[in-house]
Legacy VTK file of the C-alpha trace (Angstrom):
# vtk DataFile Version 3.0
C-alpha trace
ASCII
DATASET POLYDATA
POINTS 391 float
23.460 16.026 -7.038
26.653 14.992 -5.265
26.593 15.447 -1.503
30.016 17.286 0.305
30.904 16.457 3.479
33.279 13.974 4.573
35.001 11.352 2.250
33.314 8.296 3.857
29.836 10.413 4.238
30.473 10.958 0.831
30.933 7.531 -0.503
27.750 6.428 1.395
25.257 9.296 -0.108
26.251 8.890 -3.388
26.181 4.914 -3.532
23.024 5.562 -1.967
22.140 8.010 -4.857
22.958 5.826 -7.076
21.296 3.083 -5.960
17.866 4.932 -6.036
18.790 5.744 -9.514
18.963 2.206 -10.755
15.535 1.193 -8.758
13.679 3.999 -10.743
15.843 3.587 -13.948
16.223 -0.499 -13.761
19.195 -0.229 -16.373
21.964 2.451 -17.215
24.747 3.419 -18.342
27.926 5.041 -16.169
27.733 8.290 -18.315
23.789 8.019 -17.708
24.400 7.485 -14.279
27.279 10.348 -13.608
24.799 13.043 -14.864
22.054 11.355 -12.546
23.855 11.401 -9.720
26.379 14.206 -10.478
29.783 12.900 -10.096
32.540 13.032 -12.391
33.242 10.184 -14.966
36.183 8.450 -12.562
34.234 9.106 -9.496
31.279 7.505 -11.020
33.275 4.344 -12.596
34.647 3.683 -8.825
31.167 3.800 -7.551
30.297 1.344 -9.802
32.888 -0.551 -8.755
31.951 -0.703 -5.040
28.382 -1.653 -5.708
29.833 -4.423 -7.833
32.126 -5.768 -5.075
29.349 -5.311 -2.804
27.060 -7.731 -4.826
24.390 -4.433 -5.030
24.855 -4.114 -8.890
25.766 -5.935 -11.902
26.112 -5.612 -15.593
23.232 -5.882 -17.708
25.212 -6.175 -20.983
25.630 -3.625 -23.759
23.322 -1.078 -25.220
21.965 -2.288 -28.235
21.043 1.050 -30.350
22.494 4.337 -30.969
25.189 5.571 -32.469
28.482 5.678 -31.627
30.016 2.465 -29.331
27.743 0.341 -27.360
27.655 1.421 -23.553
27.896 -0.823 -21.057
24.704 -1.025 -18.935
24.456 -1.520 -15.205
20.895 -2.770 -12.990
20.430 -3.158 -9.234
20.926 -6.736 -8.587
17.685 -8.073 -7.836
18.955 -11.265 -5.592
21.169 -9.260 -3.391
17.986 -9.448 -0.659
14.037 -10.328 -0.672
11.720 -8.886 1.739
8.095 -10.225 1.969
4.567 -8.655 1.869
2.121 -10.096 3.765
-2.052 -9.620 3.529
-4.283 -11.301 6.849
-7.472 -11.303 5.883
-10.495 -13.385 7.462
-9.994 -15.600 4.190
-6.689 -16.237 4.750
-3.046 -15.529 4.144
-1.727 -13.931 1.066
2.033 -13.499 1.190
4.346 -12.038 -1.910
8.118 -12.289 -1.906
9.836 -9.601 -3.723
13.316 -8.867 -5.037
15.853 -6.072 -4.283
14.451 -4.594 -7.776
10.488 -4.687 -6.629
9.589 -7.963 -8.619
7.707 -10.293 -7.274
9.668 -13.713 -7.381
7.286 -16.130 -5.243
3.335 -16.202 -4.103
1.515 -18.279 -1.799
-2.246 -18.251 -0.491
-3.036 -20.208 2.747
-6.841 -20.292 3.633
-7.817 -20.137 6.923
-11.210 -20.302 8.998
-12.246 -20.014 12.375
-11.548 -23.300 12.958
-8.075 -22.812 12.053
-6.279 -23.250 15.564
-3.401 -21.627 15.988
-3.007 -18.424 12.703
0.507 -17.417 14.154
1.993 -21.004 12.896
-0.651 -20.842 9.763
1.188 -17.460 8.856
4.420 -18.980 9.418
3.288 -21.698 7.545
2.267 -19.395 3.913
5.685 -17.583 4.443
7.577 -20.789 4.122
6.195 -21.949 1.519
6.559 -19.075 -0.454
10.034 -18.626 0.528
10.723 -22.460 -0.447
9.806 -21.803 -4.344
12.769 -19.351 -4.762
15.127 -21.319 -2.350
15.559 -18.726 0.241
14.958 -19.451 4.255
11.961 -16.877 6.273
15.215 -16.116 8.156
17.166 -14.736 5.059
14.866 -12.302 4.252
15.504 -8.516 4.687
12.438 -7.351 5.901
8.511 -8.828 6.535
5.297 -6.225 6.250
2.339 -7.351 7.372
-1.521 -5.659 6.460
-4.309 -6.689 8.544
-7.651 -4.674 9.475
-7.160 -2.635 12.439
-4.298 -1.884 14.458
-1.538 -3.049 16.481
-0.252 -2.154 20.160
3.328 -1.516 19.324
4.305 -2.494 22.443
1.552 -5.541 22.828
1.809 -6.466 19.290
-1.753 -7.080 19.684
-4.834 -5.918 17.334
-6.979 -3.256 17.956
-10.321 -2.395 15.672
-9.805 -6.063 14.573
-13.681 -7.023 13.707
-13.205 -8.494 10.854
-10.025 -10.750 11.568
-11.495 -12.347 14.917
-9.185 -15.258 14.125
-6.048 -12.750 15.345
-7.431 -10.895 18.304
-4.777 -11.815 21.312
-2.191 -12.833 18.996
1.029 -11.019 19.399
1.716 -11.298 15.605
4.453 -8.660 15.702
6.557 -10.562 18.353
6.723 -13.874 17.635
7.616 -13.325 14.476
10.580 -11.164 15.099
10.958 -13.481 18.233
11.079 -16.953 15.971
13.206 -15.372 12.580
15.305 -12.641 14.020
13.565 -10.332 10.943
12.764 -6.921 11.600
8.710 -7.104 10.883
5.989 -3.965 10.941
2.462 -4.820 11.048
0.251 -2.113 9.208
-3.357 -1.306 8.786
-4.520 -3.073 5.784
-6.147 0.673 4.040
-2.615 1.706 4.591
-0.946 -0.198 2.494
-3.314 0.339 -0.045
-2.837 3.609 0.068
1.360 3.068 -0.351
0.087 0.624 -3.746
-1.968 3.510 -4.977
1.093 6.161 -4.651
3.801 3.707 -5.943
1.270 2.319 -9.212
-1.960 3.793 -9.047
-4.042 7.031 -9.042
-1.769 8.626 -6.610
1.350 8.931 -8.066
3.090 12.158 -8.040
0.497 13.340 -5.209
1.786 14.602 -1.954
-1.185 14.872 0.334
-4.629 12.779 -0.495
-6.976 10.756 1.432
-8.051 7.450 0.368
-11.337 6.061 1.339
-11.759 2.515 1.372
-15.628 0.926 1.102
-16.202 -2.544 0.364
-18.546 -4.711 1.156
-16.151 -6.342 3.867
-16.285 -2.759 5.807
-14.609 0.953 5.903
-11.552 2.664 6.441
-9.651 5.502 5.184
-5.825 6.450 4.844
-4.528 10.069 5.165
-0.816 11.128 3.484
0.487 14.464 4.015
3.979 15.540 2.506
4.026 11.905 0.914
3.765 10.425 4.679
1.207 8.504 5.861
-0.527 9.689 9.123
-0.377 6.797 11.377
-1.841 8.879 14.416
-0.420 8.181 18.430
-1.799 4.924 18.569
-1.571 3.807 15.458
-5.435 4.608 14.731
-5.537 7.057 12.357
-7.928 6.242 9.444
-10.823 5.111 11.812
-13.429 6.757 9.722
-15.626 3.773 10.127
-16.715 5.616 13.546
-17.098 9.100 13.044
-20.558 10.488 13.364
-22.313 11.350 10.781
-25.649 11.920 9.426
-27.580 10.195 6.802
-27.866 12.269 3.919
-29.634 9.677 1.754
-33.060 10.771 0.749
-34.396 7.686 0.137
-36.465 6.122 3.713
-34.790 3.069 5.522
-34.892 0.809 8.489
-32.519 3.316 10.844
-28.873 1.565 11.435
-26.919 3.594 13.448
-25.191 7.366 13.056
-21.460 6.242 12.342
-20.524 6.535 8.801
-19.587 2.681 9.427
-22.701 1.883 10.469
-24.393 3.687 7.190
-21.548 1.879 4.755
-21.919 -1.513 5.078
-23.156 -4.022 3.247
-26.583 -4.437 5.305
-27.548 -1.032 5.395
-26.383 -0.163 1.717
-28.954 -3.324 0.424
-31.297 -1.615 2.446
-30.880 1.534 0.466
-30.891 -0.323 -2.872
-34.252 -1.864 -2.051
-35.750 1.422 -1.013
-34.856 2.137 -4.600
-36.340 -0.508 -5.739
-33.405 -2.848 -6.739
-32.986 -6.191 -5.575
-29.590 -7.639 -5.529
-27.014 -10.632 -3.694
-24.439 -7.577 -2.850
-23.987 -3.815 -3.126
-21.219 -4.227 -5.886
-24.093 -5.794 -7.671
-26.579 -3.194 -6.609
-24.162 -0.286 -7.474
-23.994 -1.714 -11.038
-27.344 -1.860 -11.328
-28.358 1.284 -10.198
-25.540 3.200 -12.457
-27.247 1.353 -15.349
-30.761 2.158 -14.510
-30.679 5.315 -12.984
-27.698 7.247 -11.561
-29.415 9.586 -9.544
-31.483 7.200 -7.325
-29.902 4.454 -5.619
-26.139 5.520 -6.868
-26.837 9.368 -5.683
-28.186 7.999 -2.377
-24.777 5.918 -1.996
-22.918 9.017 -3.012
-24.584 11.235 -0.394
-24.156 8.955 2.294
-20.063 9.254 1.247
-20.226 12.786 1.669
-21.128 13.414 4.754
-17.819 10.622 5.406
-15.610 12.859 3.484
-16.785 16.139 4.190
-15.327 16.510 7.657
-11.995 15.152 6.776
-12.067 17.692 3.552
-12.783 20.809 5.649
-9.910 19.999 8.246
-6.976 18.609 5.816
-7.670 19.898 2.442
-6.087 17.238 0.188
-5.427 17.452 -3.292
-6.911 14.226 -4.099
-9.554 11.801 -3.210
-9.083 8.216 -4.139
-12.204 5.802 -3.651
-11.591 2.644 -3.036
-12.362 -0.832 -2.128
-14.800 -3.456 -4.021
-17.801 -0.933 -3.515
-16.007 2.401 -4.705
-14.174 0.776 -7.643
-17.316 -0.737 -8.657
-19.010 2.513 -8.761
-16.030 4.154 -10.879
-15.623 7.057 -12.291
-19.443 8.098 -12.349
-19.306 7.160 -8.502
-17.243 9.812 -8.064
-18.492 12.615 -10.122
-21.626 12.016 -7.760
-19.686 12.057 -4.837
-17.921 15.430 -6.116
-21.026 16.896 -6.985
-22.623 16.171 -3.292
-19.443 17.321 -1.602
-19.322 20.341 -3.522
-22.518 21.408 -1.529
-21.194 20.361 2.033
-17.442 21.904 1.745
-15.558 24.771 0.402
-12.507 23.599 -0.835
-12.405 21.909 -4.548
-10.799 18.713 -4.409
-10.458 16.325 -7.147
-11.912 12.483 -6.764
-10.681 9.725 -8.721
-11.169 5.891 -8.318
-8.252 3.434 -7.070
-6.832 0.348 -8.505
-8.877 -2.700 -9.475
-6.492 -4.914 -7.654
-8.398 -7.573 -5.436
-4.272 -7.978 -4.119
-3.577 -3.992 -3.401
-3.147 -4.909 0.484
-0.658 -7.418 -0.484
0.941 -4.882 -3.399
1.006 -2.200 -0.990
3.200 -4.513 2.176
5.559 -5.519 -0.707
5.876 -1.607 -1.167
6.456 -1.398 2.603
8.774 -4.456 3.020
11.106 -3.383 -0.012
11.132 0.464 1.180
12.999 -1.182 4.657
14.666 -4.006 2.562
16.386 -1.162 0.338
17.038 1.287 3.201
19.035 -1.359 5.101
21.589 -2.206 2.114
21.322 1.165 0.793
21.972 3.485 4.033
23.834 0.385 6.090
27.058 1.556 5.182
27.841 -1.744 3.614
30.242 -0.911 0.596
31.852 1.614 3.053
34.554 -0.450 3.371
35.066 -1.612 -0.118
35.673 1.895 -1.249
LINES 1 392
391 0 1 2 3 4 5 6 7 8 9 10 11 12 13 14 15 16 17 18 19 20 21 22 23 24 25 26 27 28 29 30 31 32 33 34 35 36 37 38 39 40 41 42 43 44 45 46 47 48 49 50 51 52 53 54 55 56 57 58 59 60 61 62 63 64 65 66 67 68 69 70 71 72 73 74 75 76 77 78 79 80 81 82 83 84 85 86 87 88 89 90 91 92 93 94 95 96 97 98 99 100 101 102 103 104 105 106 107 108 109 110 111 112 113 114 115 116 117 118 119 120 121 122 123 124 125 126 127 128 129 130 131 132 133 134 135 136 137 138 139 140 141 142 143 144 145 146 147 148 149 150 151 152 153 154 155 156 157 158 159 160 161 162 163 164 165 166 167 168 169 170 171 172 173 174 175 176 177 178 179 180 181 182 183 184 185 186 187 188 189 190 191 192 193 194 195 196 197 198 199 200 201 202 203 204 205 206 207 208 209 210 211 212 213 214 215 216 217 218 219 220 221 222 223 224 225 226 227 228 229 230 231 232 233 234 235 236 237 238 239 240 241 242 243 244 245 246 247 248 249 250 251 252 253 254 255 256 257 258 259 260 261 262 263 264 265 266 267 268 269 270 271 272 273 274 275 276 277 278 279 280 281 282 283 284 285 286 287 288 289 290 291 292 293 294 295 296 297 298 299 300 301 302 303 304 305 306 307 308 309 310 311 312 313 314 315 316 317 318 319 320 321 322 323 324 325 326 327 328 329 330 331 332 333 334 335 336 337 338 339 340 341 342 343 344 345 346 347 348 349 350 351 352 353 354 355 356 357 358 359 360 361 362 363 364 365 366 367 368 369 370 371 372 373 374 375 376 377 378 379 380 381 382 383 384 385 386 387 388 389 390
């Protein structure tokens, strides 16, 4: 709907509108586009117009079918600024450069190990070279996400919870970045992000307020979005579930581990639990599969227990619509996984809540700081006031 107000407020909503039109829509026409946005037809054509000066839009050619003549077709103009996604893991660095439109236009993987001696220039490193396919400078680009395990200080740029990236701890990631390309960067927690991939492509679309849980063999975490925001927390810790206290619910006997849900979940203690089942395996992916196979309510049941007594806490205070499990572990175990999981919760809490399994994407961390990147990418040219003048 067209926003009132001022003339130049005006101008500035609606090219805004617009443009969040043409990154759902990718093409349209202006008479597509006036009853989108809700202007009139000359309003509309000298929108259009601006975004066109502006080098925000372009034409797309002519519509091929339908009756009547062929309409002229407009699309967001996908080189008007790239913004870059960035996944640290303790394999390395996976970094995506996207276009205005959301298409990913370059990819590079750097591995590193702990011998690698200094990751800030390593990262620096992967982001040039992805930048150099496509022609475009680290310095050009609109806007750099980051997604590493744990969190950062804000103010230190410094991890926190960062066990599984030792590589990074004492790095100020988040400053010398911004300090060396003038690019505005955020650093988020890696289950985050995944989180943003599962709401912009996966099982969370449409869905307001769900919790994703994240197990894989590489360790736990869980992401919390309420009103289609995710909860970050004061420090930047929210999604911690690795150490909440919790019992084990698993029926089956093993070597005790610890009474954190993070201790119970990883990969150790859940090969424990597949050999007190009686399955030998290399992994718990490989154990899960197994199990399902041979007998769902042993070994998988014992696995689904043990995520219960995770969720059920979380369930009882926030009361999300959804459940998404994910990570190697809770992908492998699918959607049987989580009719266990369902079934065991249902005895622990009151609420119903539905449970559904994420992505298969071994690059969702990555997927998800694209998501991030662009949503700052498109808010600078789209709210900047840029075709202001123009007008």
């Amino acid at each position: 709907m067209a926003a009132s107000g001022s003339p130049s407020v005006l101008r500035v909503l609606n090219d805004r509108a617009a443009l969040d039109v043409l990154v759902g829509e990718r093409e349209v026409s202006r008479a597509q586009l006036e009853a989108l946005v809700g202007l009139s037809k000359p309003a509309t054509s000298q929108l259009l117009t601006r975004l066109e000066r502006a080098g925000l839009v372009e034409r797309a050619g002519l519509r091929a079918e339908g009756p009547g003549p062929r309409a002229q077709l407009w699309r967001l103009k996908a080189d008007a600024g790239h913004a870059a996604g960035i996944d640290v893991s303790r394999n390395g660095i996976d970094v995506a450069i996207a276009a205005l439109d959301g298409s990913v236009v370059a990819e590079h993987f750097l591995a590193t190990t702990a011998e690698t001696s200094d990751p800030g220039a390593a990262l620096f490193e992967a982001l040039e070279a992805a930048c150099s396919q496509i022609g475009v400078e680290p310095s050009a680009l609109s806007h750099i996400s980051i997604g590493i395990p744990g969190a950062v200080d804000q103010l230190t740029g410094q991890l926190r919870y960062a066990s599984e990236v030792p590589l990074w701890k004492g790095v100020d990631l988040l400053h010398m970045l911004e300090g060396r390309l003038d690019v505005p960067v955020t650093i988020e927690n890696d289950v985050n992000l995944v989180a943003l991939n599962e709401m912009a492509r996966g099982a969370a679309q449409d869905t307001k307020d769900f919790l994703l849980l994240w197990v894989a063999e590489r360790g736990v975490g869980s992401s919390v979005v309420v009103g289609g925001e995710l909860i970050r927390g004061a420090t930047l810790g929210a999604g911690e579930i690795g150490f909440t206290l919790v019992p084990d619910l698993a029926l089956a006997a093993t070597t005790p581990v610890g009474n954190r849900f993070g201790d119970l979940m990883t990969d150790t203690a859940l090969l424990d639990l597949a050999r007190a089942h009686g399955i030998e395996a290399a992994g718990t992916v490989e154990a899960l599969g197994l199990g399902l196979a041979a007998d769902p309510d042993g070994f998988p049941r014992d696995v689904a227990r043990r995520l219960s007594a995770g969720l059920a806490a979380v369930v009882s205070l926030l009361d999300p619509e959804l459940i998404v499990l994910d990570g190697d572990i809770c992908v492998a175990g699918g959607d049987e996984l989580c009719r266990l999981v369902k079934e065991e919760l249902r005895g622990l809490v009151e609420p119903p809540v539905s449970i559904v399994p994420g992505r298969d994407d071994a690059s969702s961390v990555r997927a998800g700081a694209v998501q991030a990147a662009l949503g700052h990418a498109r808010e600078h040219f789209f709210a900047s006031g840029s075709t202001l003048e123009l007008s």
